[in-house]
C-alpha positions as CSV (number, residue, x, y, z in Angstrom):
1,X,0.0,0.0,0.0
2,X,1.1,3.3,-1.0
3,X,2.7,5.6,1.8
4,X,0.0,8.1,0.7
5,X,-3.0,6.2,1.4
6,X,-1.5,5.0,4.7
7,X,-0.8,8.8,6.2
8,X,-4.2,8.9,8.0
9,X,-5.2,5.3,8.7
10,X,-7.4,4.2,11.2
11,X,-4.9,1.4,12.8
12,X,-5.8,-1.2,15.6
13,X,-2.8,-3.0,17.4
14,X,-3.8,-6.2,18.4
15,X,-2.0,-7.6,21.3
16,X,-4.2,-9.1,23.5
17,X,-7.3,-10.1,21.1
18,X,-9.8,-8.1,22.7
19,X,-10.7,-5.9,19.7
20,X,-11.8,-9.2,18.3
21,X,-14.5,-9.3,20.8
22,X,-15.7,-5.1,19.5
23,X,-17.0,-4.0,16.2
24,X,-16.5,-0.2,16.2
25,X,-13.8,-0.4,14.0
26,X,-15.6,-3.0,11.4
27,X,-17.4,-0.9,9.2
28,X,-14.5,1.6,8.7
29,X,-11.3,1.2,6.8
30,X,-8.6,0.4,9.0
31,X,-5.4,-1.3,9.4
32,X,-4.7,-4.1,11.7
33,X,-1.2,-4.7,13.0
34,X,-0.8,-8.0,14.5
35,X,1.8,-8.2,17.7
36,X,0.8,-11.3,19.4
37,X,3.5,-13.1,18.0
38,X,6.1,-10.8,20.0
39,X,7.0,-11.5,23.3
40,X,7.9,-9.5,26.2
41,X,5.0,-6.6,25.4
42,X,2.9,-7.2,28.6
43,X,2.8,-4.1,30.7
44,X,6.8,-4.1,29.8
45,X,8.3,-3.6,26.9
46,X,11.8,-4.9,26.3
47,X,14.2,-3.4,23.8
48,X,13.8,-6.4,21.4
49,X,10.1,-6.2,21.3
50,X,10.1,-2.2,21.1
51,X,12.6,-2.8,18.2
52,X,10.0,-5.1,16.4
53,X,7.0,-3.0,17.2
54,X,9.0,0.3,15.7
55,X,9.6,-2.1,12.5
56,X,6.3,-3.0,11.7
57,X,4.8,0.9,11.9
58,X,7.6,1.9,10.1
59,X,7.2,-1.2,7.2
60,X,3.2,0.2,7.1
61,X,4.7,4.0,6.3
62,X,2.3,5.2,9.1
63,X,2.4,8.8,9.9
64,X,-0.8,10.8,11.4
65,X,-3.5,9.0,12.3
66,X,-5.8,7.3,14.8
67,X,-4.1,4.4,16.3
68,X,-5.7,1.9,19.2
69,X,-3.4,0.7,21.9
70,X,-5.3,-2.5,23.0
71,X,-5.4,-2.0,27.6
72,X,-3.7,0.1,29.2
73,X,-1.2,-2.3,30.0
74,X,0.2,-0.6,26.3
75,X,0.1,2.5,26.8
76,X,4.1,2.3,26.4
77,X,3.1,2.3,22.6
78,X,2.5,6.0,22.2
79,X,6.3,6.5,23.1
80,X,6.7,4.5,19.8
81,X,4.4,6.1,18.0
82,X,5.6,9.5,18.9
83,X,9.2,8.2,17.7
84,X,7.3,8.6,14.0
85,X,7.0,12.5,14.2
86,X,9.6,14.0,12.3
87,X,8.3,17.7,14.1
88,X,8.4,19.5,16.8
89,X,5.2,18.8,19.1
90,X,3.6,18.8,22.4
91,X,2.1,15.9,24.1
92,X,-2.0,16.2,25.3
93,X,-2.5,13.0,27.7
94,X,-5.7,11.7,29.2
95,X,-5.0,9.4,31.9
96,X,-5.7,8.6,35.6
97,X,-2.5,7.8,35.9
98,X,0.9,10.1,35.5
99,X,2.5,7.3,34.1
100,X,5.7,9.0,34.9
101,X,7.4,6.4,37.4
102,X,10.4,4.6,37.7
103,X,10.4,0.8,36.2
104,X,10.5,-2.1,39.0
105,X,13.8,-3.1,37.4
106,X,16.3,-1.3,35.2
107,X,16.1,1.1,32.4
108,X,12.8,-0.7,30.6
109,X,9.6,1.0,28.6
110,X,6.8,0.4,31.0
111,X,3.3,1.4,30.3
112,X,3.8,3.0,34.0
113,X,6.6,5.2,33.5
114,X,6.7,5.8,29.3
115,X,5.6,9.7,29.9
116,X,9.2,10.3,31.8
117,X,11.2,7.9,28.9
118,X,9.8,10.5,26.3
119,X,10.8,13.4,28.4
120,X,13.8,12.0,28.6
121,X,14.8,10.5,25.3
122,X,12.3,12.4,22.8
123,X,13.6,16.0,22.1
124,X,11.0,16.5,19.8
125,X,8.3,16.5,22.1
126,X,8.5,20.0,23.6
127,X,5.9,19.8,26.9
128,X,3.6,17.3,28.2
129,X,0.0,18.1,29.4
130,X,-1.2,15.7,31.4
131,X,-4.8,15.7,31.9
132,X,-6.8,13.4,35.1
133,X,-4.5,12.0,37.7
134,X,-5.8,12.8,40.9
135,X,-3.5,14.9,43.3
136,X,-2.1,12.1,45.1
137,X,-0.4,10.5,42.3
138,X,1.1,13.7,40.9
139,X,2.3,14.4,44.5
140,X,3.9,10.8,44.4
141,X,6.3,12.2,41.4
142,X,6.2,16.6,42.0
143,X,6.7,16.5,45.8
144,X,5.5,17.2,48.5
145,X,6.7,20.8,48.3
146,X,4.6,21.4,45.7
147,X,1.7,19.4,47.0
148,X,1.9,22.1,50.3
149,X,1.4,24.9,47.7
150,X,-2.3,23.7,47.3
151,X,-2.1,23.5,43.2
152,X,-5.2,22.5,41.6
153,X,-3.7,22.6,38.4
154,X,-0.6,24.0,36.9
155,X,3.3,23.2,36.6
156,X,5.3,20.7,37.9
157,X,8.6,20.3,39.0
158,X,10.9,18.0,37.2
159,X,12.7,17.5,34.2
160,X,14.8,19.9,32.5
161,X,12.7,22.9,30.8
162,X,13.4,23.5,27.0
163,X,12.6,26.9,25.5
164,X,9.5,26.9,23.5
165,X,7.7,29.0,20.4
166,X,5.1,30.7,21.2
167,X,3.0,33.5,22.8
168,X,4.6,34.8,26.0
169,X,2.5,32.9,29.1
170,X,5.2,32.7,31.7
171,X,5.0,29.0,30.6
172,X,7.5,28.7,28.1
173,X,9.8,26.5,29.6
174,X,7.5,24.2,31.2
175,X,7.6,20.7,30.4
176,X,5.1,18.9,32.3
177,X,1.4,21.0,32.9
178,X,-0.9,18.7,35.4
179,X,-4.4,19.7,34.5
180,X,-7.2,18.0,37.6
181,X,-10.2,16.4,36.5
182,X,-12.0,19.3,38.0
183,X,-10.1,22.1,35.5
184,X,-11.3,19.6,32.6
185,X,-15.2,20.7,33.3
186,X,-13.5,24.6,32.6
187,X,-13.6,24.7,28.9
188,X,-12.2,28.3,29.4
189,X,-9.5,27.3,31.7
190,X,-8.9,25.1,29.0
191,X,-8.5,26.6,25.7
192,X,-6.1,29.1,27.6
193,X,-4.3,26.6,28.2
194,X,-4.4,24.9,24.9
195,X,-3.7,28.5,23.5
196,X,-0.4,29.1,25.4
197,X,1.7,27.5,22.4
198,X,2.0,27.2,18.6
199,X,3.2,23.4,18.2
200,X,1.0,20.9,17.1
201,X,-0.2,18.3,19.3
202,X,-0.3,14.7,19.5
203,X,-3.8,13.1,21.6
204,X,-3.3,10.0,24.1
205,X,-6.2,8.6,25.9
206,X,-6.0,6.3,28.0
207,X,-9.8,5.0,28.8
208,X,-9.4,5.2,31.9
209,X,-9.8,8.8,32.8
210,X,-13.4,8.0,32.8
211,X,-16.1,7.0,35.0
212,X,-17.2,3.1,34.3
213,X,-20.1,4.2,33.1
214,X,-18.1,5.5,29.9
215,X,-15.4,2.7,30.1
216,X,-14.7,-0.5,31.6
217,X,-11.0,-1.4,31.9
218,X,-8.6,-3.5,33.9
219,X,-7.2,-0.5,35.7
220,X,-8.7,1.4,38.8
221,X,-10.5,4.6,37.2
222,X,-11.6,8.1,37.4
223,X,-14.7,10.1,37.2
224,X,-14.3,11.9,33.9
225,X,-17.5,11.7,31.8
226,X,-17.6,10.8,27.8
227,X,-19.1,14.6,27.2
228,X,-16.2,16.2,28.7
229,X,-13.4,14.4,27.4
230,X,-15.1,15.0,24.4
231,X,-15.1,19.0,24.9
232,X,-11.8,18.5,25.5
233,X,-10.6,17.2,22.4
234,X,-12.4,19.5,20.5
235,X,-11.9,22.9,22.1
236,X,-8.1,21.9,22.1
237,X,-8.8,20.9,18.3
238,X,-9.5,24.7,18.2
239,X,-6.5,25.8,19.2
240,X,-4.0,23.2,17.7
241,X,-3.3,21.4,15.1
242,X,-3.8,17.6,16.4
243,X,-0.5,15.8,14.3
244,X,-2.0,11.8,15.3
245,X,-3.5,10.5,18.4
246,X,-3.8,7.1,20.1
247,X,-6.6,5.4,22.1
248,X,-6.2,2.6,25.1
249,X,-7.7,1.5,27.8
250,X,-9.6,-1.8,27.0
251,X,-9.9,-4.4,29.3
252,X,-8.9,-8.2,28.1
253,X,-9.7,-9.8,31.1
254,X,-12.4,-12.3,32.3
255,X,-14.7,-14.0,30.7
256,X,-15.4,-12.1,27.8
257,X,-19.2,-14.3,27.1
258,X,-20.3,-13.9,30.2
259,X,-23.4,-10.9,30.8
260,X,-21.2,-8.4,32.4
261,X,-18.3,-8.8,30.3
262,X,-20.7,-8.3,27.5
263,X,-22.2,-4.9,29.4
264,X,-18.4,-3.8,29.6
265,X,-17.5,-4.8,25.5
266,X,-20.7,-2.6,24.6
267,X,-19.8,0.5,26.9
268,X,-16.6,0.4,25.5
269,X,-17.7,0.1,21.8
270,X,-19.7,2.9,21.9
271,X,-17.1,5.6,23.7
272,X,-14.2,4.2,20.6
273,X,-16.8,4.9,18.1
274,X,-17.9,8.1,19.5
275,X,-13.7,9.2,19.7
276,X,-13.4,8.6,16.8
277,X,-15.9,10.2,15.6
278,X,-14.6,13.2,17.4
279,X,-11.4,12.5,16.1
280,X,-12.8,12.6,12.5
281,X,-14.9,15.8,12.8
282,X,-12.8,18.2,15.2
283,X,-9.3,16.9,14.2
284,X,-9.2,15.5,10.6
285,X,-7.2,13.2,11.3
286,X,-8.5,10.0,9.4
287,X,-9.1,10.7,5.8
């Protein structure tokens, strides 16, 4: 397949199978990368496997797009994925989780720490926003000298700033903007934010940000609703061109025929469908 006709693909990555099970995808024209066959993926990702992974985007010519992650146990992929941009960019992250902490064991992508790898080994990727974790975790990585200061939202302490481009905001060399799920419901707080630079951004949602009403997954979760992550996407849509974006959070375990699993397939269905039909009409990103 032509590189052009692959630059905005709808792409599901199939680790665990559980797309199988959901039909959101079906009527669409997508791509479907199989990865079962490569070990040492689950939750960690060893340098083999990322190797592999990296080969078989790049083999597809993949550039923008809309790309599904599988659980969150992947999330670790959008550090690949963002390895593909050949610009500049900032990072837009919905997540309950910082996923900025240190590996169990040595130097290894994990879908718990990937945000900090790409901090640290991505120079192209200019700030992060990270948008859900609930206070606690983001005193577990800023401090508690910064937790004392009573933030809501804002700045964190951490890696090295960078200068940016960009309007003057006092934000310029930032890298890492904690937004609460509370500042989410502010859609003016939030397109200020969104406004404060010129780089293009790249979307990663990780289902569960939202309330189980909007998503069942295999990770404890937060109480976003569908309608405001929604609004989020778009008004920041507004503001930015959105380069590619990625979708996880589904959850592959259980018994998937049983009448709860099916309850937790059908929720999760209809918030992929809806993102990416938010995707389609606010971003442009699948053509």
């Amino acid at each position: 397949m032509a590189a052009v006709e692959n630059r905005k693909k709808l792409v599901i990555m199939n680790f665990s199978g559980v797309y199988e099970k959901e039909d959101f995808y079906k009527d669409m024209q997508h791509l479907w990368i199989d990865c079962r066959d490569i070990l040492g993926t689950n939750c960690y990702c060893d340098e083999e496997a990322e190797t592999r992974i990296g080969e078989r985007i790049r083999d597809k010519q993949l550039k923008e797009g809309i790309h599904f992650l599988d659980s969150g146990n992947y999330h670790y992929l959008s550090k690949i994925w963002l390895d593909q941009v050949e610009e500049d960019m900032e990072l837009l992250v919905f997540d309950h989780h910082t996923d900025m902490q240190l590996p169990m064991f040595g130097d290894i992508l994990s879908c718990g720490g990937w945000i900090k790898t790409v901090l640290e080994h991505n120079p192209r990727v200019k700030r992060v926003w990270l948008a859900g974790p609930p206070a606690q975790a983001v005193r577990e990585i800023a401090g508690e000298s910064w937790a004392a200061s009573g933030q809501r939202s804002g700045p964190l302490p951490g890696p090295l700033p960078v200068p940016l481009p960009g309007p003057a905001s006092g934000m310029a060399e930032v890298r890492v903007v904690w937004i609460s799920e509370d500042d989410m419901t502010d859609l003016g707080f939030w397109k200020k934010q969104m406004g404060s630079s010129s780089l293009p951004l790249y979307i990663s949602v990780d289902k569960d940000v939202l309330s189980r009403d909007h998503a069942r997954t295999n990770w404890n979760q937060g109480s976003t609703k569908r309608s405001v992550l929604l609004d989020c996407i778009s008004a920041a849509a507004s503001c930015r061109r959105i380069i590619g974006m990625d979708v996880c959070g589904e959850d592959p375990e259980g018994d998937r025929e049983s009448a709860k699993a099916r309850e937790d397939i059908s929720i999760n269905n209809q918030t992929n469908r809806e993102l990416i039909c938010c995707f389609m009409e606010k971003c442009g990103i699948v053509s």
